[in-house]
C-alpha positions in Angstrom: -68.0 -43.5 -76.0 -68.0 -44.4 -72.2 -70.3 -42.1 -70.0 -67.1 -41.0 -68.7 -65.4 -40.2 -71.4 -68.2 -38.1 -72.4 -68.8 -36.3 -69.0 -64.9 -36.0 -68.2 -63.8 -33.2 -70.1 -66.8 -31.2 -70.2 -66.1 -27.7 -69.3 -69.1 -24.2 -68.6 -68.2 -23.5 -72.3 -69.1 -26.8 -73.8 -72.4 -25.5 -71.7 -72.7 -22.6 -73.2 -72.1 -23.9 -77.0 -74.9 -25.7 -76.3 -77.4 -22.7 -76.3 -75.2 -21.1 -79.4 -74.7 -18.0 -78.0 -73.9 -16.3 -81.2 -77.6 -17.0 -82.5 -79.3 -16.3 -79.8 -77.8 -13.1 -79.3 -78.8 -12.2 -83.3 -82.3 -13.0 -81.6 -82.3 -11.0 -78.4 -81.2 -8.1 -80.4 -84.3 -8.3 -82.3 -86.4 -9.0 -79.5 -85.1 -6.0 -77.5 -85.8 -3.7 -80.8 -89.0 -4.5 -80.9 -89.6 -4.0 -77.3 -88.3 -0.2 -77.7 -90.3 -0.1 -81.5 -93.9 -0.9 -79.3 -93.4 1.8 -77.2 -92.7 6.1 -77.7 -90.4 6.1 -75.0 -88.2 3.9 -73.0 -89.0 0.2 -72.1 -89.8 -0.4 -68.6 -86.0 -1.8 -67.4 -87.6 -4.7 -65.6 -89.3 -5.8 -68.9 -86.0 -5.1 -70.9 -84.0 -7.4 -68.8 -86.2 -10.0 -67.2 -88.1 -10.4 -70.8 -84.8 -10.7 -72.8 -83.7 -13.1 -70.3 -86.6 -15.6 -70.3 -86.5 -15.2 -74.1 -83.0 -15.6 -74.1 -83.1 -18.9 -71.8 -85.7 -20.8 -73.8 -83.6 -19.8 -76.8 -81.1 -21.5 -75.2 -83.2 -24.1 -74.1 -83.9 -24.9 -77.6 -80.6 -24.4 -79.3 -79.2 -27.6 -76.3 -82.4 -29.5 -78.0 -81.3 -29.1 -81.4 -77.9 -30.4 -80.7 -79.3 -33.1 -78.7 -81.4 -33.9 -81.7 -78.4 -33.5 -84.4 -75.7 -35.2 -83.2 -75.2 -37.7 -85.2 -75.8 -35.5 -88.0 -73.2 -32.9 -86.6 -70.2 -35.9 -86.2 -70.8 -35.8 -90.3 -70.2 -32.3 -91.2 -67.1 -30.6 -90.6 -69.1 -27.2 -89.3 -70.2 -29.0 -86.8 -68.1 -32.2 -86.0 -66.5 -30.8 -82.7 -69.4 -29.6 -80.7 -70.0 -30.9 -77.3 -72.3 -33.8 -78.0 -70.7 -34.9 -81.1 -67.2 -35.0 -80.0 -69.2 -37.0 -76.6 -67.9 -33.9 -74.2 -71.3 -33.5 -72.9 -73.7 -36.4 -72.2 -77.1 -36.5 -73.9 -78.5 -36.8 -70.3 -77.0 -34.0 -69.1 -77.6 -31.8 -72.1 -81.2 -33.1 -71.7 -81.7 -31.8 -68.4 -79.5 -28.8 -69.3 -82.0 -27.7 -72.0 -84.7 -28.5 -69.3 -83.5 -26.4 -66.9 -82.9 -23.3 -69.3 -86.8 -23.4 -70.7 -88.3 -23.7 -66.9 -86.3 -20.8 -65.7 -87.5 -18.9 -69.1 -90.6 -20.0 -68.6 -90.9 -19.2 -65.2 -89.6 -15.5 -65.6 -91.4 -14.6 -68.3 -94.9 -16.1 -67.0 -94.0 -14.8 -63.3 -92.5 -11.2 -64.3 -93.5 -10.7 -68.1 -96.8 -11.5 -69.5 -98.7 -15.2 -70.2 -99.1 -14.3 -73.8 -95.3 -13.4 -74.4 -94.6 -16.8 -72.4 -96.7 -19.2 -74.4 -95.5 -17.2 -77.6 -91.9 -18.1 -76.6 -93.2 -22.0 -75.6 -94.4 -21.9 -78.9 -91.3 -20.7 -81.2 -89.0 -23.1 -78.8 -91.6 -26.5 -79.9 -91.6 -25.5 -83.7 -87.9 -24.9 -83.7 -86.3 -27.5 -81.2 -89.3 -29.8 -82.2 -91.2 -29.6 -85.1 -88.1 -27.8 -87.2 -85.2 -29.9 -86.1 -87.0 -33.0 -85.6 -89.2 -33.4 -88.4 -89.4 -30.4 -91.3 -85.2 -30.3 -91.2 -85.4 -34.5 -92.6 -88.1 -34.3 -94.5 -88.5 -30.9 -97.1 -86.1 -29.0 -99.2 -88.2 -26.4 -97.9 -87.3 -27.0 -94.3 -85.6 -23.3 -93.7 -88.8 -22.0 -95.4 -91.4 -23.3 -93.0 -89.3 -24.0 -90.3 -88.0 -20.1 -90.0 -91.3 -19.0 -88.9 -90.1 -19.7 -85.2 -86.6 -17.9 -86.0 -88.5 -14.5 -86.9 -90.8 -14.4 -83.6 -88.0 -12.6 -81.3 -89.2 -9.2 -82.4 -92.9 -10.1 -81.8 -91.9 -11.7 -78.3 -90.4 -8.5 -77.3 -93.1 -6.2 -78.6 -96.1 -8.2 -76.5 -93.5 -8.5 -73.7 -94.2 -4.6 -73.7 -97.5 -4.4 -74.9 -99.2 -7.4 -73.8 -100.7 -7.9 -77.3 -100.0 -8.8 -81.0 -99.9 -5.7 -83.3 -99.7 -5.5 -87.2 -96.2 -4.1 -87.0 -95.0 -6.6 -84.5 -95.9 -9.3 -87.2 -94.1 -7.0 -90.1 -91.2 -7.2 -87.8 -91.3 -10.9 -87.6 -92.5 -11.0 -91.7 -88.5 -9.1 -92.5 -86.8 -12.0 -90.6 -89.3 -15.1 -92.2 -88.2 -13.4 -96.0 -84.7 -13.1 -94.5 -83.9 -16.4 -93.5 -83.7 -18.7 -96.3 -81.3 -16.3 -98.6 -78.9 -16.3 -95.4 -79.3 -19.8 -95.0 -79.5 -21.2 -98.4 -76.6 -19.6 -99.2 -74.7 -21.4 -96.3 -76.3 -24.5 -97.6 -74.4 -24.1 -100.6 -71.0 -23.5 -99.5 -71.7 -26.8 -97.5 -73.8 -28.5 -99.2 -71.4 -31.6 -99.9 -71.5 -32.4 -96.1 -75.3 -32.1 -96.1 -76.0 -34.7 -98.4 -73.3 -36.7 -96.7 -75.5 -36.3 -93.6 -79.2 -37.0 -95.6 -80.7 -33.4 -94.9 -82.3 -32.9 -98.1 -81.1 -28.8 -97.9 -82.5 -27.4 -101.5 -78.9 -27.4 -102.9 -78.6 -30.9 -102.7 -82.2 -31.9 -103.8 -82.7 -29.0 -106.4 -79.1 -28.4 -107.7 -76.8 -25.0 -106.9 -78.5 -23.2 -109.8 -81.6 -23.7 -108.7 -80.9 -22.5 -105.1 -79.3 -19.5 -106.5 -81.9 -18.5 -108.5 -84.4 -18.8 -105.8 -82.1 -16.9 -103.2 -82.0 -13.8 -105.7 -86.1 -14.0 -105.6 -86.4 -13.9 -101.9 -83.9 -11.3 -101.5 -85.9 -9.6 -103.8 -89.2 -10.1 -102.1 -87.1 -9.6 -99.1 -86.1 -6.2 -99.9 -89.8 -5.3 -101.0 -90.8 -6.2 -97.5 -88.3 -4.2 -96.1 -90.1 -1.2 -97.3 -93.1 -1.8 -95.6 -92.5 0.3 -92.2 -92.0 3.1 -94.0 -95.1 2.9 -95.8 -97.1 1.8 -93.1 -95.5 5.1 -91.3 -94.2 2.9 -89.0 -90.5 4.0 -89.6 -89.2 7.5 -91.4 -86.6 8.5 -93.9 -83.9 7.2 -91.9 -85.3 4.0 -91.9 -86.5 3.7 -95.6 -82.6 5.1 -96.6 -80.9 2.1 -94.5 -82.9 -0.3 -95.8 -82.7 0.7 -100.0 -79.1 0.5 -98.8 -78.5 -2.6 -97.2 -81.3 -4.1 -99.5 -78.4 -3.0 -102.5 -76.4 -4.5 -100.9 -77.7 -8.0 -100.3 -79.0 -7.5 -104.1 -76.0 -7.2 -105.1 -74.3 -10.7 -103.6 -77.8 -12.6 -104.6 -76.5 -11.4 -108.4 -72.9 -11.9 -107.7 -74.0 -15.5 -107.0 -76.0 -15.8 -110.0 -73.1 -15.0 -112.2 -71.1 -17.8 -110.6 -67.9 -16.6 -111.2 -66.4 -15.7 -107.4 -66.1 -18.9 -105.6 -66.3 -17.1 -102.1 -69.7 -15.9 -103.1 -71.3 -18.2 -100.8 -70.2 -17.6 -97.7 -69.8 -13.8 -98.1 -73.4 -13.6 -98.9 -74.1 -15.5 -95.6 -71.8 -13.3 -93.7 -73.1 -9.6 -95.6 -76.4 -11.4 -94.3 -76.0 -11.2 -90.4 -74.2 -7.6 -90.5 -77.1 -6.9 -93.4 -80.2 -8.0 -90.5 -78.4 -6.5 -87.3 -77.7 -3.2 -89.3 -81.5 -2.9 -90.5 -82.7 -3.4 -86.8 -80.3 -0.8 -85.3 -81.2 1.4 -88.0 -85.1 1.5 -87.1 -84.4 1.9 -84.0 -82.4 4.9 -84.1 -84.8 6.1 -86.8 -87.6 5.5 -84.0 -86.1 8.1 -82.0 -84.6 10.2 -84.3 -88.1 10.4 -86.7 -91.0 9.7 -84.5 -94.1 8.4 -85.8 -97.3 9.3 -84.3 -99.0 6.3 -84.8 -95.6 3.9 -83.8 
């Protein structure tokens, strides 16, 4: 396509696909829950909104980079065949210096107004997902969502030394839930498309290991995810509330890891990756209220 043809038509919300708004709002939800988790009482408003925002922004920032990076890969998959760059709506230039722009600003707020270590923190989760994830781990392992999700869990941890200007233990057990979430949600989105991904060459575990495989090891995470889960209970981070919503929801992911096991719903797949983002966002809300509700000494 002509430079014009892929400039033309390109509208604010081919822009704001670019950051994937839908993601990165998953992420600032966990960010901001860990802000109000480091602290007894409420978060300082200028830290709640001007550290959500610079998070938010180099989240942004590195979502426009992983389109930038994938879209060749996305004209091949029919998730992903009509986002800006693919369908040529937005030119790599511009999308280059759009995803410039939204890390500076991030950077700049949350270095100016925030904290250095939050801001290097975020630097850091934006290189080893726009970068090291999408770039490298995403071609080259099965276990790609494995590594690579380490930068998808550091929201809550970004938010919590936004606050506190350090790294606790129960900052990183914040982060730990999402890293033992992430590859049952994803995996089981890799299944439902996994055709299109070995169309496109990414070696996703249900294309190099086989469906059963990936289902088996889906029902182990979610397992070791739902052991995790307990763990700000008995660190007397969280209370009762807490430790109820999360046997709870932890049933309830359980129960579509097994229902994918016994292979006999065909929808399995994608309602396990949809019970898995109402399953994450429902856990967070949950500790918080319990934060406030059941306060720990020692929180």
């Amino acid at each position: 396509m002509t430079e014009l043809q892929q400039t033309k038509t390109a509208s604010w919300r081919d822009y704001k696909e670019l950051t994937k708004p839908n993601v990165v709002l998953l992420m600032i939800l966990t960010s901001a829950i860990g802000m109000f988790m480091a602290v007894p009482g409420m978060v300082p408003l200028h830290i709640l909104v001007l550290g959500n925002l610079g998070i938010a922004l180099c989240a942004g920032s590195a979502a426009a980079v992983n389109h930038l990076v994938d879209q060749r890969v996305d004209q091949k998959m029919a998730r992903t065949h009509n986002r800006p760059l693919a369908q040529g709506r937005v030119s790599s230039r511009h999308a280059t210096l759009f995803a410039a722009i939204l890390g500076g600003l991030g950077m700049y707020i949350l270095l100016t107004w925030i904290n250095p270590l939050t801001a290097w923190l975020t630097l850091a989760s934006l290189v080893g997902y726009a970068f090291v994830y999408t770039m490298f781990l995403k071609r080259a392992t099965p276990q790609n969502i494995v590594i690579g999700g380490l930068a998808g869990a550091a929201p809550p941890l970004l938010g919590w030394t936004a606050v506190t200007g350090q790294i606790d233990g129960h900052a990183l057990l914040l982060v730990l839930i999402i890293f033992a979430w992430t590859p049952p949600h994803f995996w089981a989105l890799a299944i439902h498309r996994r055709e299109e991904y070995a169309a496109a060459a990414i070696p996703m575990l249900p294309v190099t290991h086989g469906v059963a495989f990936t289902k088996l090891h889906i029902l182990l995470y979610t397992i070791l995810m739902f052991l995790v889960t307990l763990l700000p209970y008995a660190t007397h981070m969280s209370g009762p509330l807490y430790l109820l919503g999360a046997v709870v929801l932890g049933g309830g992911f359980l129960y579509w890891a097994i229902e994918l096991m016994r292979d006999k719903n065909p929808n399995a797949p994608m309602e396990t990756f949809k019970y898995s983002i109402i399953y994450l966002m429902s856990l967070f809300v949950i500790m918080l209220v319990d934060h406030y509700v059941f306060p720990m000494s020692d929180a």
